[in-house]
N, CA, C and O of each residue as an XYZ file, in Angstrom:
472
protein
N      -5.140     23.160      2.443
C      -3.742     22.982      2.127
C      -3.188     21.670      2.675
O      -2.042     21.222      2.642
N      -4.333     21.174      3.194
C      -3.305     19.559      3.714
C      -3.346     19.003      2.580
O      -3.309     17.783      2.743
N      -3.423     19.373      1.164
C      -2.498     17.831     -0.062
C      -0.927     18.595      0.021
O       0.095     17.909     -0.010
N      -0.895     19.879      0.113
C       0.570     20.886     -0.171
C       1.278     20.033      1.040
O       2.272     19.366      0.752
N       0.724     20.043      2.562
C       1.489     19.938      3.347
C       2.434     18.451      3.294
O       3.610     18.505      3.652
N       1.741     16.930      2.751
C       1.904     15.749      2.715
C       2.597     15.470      1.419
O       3.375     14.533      1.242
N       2.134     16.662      0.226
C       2.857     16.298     -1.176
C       4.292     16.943     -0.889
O       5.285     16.243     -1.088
N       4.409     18.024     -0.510
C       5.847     18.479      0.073
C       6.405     17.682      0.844
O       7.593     17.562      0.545
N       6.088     17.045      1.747
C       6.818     16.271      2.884
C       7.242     14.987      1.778
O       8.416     14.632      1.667
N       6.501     14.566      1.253
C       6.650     13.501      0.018
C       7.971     13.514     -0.998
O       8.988     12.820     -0.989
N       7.517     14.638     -1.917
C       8.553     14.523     -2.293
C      10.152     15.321     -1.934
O      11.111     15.356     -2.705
N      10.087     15.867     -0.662
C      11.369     16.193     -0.413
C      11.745     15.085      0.068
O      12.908     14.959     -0.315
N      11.371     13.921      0.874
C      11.549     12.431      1.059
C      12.344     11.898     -0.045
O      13.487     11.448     -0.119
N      11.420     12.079     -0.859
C      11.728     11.436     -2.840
C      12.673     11.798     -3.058
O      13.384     10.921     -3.549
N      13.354     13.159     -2.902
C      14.304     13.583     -3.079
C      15.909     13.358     -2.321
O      17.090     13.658     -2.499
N      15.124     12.702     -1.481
C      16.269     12.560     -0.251
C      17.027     13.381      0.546
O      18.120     13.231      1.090
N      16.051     14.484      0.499
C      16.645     15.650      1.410
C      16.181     16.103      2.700
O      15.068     15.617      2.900
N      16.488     16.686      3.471
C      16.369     17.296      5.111
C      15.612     18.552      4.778
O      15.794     19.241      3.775
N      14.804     18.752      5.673
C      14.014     20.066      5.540
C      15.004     21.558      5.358
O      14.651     22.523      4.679
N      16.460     21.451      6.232
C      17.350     22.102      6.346
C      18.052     22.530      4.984
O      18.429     23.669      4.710
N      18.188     21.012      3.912
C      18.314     20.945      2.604
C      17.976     21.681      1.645
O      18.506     22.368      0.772
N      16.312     21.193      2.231
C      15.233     22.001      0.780
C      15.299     23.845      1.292
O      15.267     24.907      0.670
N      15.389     23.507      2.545
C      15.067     25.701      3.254
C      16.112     26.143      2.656
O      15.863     27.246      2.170
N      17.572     25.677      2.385
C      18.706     26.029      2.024
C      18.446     26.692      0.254
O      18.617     27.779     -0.299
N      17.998     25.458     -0.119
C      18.174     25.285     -1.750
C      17.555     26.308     -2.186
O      17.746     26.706     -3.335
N      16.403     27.125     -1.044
C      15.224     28.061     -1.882
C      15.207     29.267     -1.354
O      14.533     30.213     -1.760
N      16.303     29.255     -0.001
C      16.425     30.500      0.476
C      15.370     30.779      1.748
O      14.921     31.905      1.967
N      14.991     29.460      2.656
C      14.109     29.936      3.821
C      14.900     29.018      4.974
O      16.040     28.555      4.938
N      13.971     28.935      5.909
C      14.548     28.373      7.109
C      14.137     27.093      7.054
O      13.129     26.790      6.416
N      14.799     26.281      7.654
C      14.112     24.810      8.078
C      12.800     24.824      8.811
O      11.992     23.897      8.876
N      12.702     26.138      9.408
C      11.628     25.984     10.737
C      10.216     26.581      9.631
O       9.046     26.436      9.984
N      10.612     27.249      8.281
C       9.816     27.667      7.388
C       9.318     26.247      6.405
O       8.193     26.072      5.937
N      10.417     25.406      6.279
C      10.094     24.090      5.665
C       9.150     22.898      6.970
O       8.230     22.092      6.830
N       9.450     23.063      7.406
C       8.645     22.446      8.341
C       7.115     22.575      8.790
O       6.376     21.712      9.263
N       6.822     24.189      8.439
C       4.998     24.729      9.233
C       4.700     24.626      7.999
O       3.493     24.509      7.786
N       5.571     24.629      6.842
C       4.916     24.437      5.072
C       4.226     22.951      5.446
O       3.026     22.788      5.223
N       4.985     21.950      5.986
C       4.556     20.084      5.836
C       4.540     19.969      6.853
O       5.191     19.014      7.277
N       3.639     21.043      8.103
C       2.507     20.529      9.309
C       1.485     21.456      8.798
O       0.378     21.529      9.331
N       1.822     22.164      7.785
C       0.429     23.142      7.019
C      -0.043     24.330      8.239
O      -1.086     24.984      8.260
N       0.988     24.354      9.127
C       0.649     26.186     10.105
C       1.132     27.236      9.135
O       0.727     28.341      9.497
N       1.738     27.278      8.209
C       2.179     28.427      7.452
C       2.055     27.614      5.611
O       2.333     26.519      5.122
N       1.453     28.986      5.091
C       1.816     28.306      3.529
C       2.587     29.432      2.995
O       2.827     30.560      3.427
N       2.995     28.614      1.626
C       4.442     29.124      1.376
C       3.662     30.507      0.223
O       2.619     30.383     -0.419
N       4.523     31.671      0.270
C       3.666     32.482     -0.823
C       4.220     31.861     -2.712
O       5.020     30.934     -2.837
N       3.597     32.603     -3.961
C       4.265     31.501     -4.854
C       5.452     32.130     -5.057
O       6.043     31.051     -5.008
N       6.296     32.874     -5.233
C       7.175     32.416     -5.522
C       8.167     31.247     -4.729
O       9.094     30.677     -5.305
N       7.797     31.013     -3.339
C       8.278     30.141     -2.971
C       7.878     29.141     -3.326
O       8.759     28.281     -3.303
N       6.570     28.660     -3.797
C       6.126     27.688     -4.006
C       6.407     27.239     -5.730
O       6.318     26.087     -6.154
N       6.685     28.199     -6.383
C       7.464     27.986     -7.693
C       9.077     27.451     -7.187
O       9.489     26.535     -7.899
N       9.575     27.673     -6.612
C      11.102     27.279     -5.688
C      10.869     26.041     -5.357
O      11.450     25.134     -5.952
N      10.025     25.808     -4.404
C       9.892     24.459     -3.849
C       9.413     23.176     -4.999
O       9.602     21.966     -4.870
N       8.858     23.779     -5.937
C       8.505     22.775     -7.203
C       9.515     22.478     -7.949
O       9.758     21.348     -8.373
N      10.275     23.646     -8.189
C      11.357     23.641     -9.376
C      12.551     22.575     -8.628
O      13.000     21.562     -9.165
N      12.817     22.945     -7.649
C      13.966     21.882     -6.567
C      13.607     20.797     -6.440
O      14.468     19.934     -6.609
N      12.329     20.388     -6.122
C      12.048     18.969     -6.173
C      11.305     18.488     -7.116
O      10.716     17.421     -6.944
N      11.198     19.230     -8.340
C      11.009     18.774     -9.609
C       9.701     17.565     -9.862
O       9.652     16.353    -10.072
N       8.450     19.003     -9.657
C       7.669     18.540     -9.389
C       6.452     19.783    -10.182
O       6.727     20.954    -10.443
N       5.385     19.230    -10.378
C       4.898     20.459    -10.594
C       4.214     21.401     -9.596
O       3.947     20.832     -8.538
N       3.927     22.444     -9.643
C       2.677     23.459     -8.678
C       1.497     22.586     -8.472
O       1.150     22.128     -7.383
N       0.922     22.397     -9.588
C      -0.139     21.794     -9.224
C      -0.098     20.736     -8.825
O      -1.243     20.519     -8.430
N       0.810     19.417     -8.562
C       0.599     18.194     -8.000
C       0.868     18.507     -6.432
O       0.364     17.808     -5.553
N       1.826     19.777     -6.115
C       2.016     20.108     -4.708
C       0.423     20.487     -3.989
O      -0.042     20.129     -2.907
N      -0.226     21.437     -5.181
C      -1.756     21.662     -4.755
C      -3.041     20.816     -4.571
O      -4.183     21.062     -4.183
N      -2.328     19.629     -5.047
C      -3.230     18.730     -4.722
C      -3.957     18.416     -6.236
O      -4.770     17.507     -6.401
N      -3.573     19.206     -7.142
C      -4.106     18.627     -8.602
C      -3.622     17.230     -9.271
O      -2.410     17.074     -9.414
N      -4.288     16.467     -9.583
C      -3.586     15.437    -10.328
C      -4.614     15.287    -11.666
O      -5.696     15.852    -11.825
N      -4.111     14.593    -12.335
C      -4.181     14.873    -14.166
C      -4.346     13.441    -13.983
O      -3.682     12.805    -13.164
N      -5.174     12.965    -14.695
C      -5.711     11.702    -15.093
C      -6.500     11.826    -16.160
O      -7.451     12.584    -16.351
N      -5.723     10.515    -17.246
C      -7.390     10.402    -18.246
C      -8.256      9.368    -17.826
O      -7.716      8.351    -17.390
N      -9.190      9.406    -17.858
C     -10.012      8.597    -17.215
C     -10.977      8.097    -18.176
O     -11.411      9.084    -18.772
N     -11.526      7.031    -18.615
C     -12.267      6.491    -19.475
C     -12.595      5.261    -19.190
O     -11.799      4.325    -19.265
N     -14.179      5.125    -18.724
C     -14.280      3.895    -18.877
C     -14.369      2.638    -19.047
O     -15.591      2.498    -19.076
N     -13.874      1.502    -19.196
C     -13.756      0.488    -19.798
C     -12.401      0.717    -20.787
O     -12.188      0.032    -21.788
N     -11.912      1.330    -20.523
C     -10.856      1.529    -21.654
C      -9.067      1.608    -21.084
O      -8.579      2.591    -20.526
N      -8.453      0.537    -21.347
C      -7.409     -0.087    -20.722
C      -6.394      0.996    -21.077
O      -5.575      0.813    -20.176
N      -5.989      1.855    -21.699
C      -5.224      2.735    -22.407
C      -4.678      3.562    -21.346
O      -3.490      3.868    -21.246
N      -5.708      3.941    -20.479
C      -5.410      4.867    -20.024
C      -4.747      4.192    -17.753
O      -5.274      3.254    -17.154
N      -3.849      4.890    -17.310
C      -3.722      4.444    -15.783
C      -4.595      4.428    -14.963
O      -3.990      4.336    -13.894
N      -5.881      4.465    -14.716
C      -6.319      4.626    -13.816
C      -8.061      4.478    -14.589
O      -8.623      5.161    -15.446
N      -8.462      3.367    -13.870
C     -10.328      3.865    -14.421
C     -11.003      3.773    -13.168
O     -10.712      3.047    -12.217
N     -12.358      4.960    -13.320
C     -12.973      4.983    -12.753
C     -14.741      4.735    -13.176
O     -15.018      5.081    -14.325
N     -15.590      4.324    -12.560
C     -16.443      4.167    -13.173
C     -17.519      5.295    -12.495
O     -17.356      5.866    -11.417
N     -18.761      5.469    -13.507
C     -19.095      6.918    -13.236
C     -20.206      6.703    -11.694
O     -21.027      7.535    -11.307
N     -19.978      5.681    -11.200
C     -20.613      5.675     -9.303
C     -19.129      6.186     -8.942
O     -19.117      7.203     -8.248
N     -17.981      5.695     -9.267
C     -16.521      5.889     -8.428
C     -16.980      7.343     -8.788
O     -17.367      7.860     -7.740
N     -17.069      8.005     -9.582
C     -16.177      9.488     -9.999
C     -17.877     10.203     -9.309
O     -17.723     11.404     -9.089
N     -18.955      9.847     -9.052
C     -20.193     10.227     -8.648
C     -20.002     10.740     -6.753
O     -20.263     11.792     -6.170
N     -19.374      9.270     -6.229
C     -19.019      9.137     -4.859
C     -17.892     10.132     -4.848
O     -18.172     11.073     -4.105
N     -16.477     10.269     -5.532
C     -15.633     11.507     -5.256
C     -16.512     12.462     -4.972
O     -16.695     12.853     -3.819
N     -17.127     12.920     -5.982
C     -17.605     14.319     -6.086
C     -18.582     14.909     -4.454
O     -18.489     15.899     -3.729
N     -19.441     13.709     -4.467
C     -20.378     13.539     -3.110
C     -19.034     13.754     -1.878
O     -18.974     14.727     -1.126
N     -18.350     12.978     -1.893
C     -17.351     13.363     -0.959
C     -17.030     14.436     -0.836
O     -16.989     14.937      0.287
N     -16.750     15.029     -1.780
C     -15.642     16.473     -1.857
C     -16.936     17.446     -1.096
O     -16.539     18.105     -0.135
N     -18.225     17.568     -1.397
C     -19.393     18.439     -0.605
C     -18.953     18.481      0.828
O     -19.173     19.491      1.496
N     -18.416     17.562      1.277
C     -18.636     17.383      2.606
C     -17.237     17.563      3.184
O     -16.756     16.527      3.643
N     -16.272     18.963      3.279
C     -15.100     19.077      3.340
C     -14.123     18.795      3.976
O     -12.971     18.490      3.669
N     -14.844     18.959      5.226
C     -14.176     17.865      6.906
C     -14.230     16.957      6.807
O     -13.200     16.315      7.010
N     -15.782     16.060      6.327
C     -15.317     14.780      6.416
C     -14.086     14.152      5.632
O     -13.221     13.442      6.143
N     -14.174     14.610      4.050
C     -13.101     14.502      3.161
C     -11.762     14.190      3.099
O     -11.096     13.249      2.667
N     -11.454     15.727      3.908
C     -10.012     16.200      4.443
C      -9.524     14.567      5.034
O      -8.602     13.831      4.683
N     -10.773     14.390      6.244
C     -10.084     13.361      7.420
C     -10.504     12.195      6.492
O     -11.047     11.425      7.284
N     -10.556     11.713      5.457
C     -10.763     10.549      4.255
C      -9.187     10.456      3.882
O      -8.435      9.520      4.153
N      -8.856     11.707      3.165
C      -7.372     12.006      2.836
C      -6.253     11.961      4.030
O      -5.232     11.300      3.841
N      -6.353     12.323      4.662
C      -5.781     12.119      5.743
C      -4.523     10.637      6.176
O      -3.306     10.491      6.288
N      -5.803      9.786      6.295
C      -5.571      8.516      6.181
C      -6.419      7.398      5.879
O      -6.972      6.660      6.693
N      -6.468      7.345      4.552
C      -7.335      6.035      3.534
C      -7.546      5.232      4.028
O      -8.719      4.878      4.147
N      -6.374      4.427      4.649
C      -6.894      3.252      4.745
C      -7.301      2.894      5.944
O      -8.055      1.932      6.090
N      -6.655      3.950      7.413
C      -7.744      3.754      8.154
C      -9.092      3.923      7.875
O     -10.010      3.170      8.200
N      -9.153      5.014      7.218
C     -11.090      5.716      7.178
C     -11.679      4.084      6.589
O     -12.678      3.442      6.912
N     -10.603      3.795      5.632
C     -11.855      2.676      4.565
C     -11.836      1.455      6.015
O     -12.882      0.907      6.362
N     -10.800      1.244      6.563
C     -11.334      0.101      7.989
C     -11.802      0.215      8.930
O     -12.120     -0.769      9.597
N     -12.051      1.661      9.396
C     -13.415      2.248      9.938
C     -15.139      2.117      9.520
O     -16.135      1.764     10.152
N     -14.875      2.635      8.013
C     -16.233      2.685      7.548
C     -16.680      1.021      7.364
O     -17.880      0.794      7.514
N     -15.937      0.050      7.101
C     -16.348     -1.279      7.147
C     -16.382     -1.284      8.480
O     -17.550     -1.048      8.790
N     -15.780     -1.414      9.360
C     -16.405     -1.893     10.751
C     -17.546     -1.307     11.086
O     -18.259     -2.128     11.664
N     -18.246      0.135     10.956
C     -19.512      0.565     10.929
C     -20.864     -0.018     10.357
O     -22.050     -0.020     10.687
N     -20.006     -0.559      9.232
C     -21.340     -1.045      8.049
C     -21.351     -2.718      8.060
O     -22.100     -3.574      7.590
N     -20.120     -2.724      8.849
C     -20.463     -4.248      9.154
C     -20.109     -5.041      8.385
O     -20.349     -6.234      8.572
């Protein structure tokens, strides 16, 4: 649940609201909006249908799903990956701890793993 905990903290940011704000808008506590985006408590769904619909967002981008078309060589689409990029995700994702702490924070991990490899 750490994409829920950082995509919530995100876009209630986006939204420009106080944790006090969003607990208000959906009917919980601030101290309930808060262990949602340090990830000690997750929200059950109908709260989590609440917390999407208010910050107007979907379920699944809070879950960490994102929707991409992806096609090689092919400018059409936002985002390309090539099939070592989308090979290396997958290899990543096996390895769940390490992953997590990848997501975590990118761009330290990526100026870590260069200082390792030299």
């Amino acid at each position: 649940m750490l994409l829920l905990s950082k995509r919530l903290k995100e876009a209630r940011k986006a939204k420009g609201m106080t944790q006090e704000n969003l607990g208000k808008e959906i009917g919980v506590t601030k101290v309930s909006i808060c262990c949602y985006e340090n990830g000690s408590r997750t929200p059950t769904l109908d709260t989590l249908i609440d917390l999407a619909n208010v910050l107007s967002v979907e379920i699944t981008y809070l879950l960490g799903v994102d929707k991409f078309e992806v096609a090689e060589n092919d400018s059409q689409y936002g985002i390309n990956l090539s099939k070592e990029e989308i090979q290396l995700i997958k290899e990543l994702r096996k390895e769940t701890v390490l992953y997590k702490r990848l997501l975590e924070d990118p761009k330290r991990s990526a100026e870590l793993i260069k200082r390792k490899l030299g």
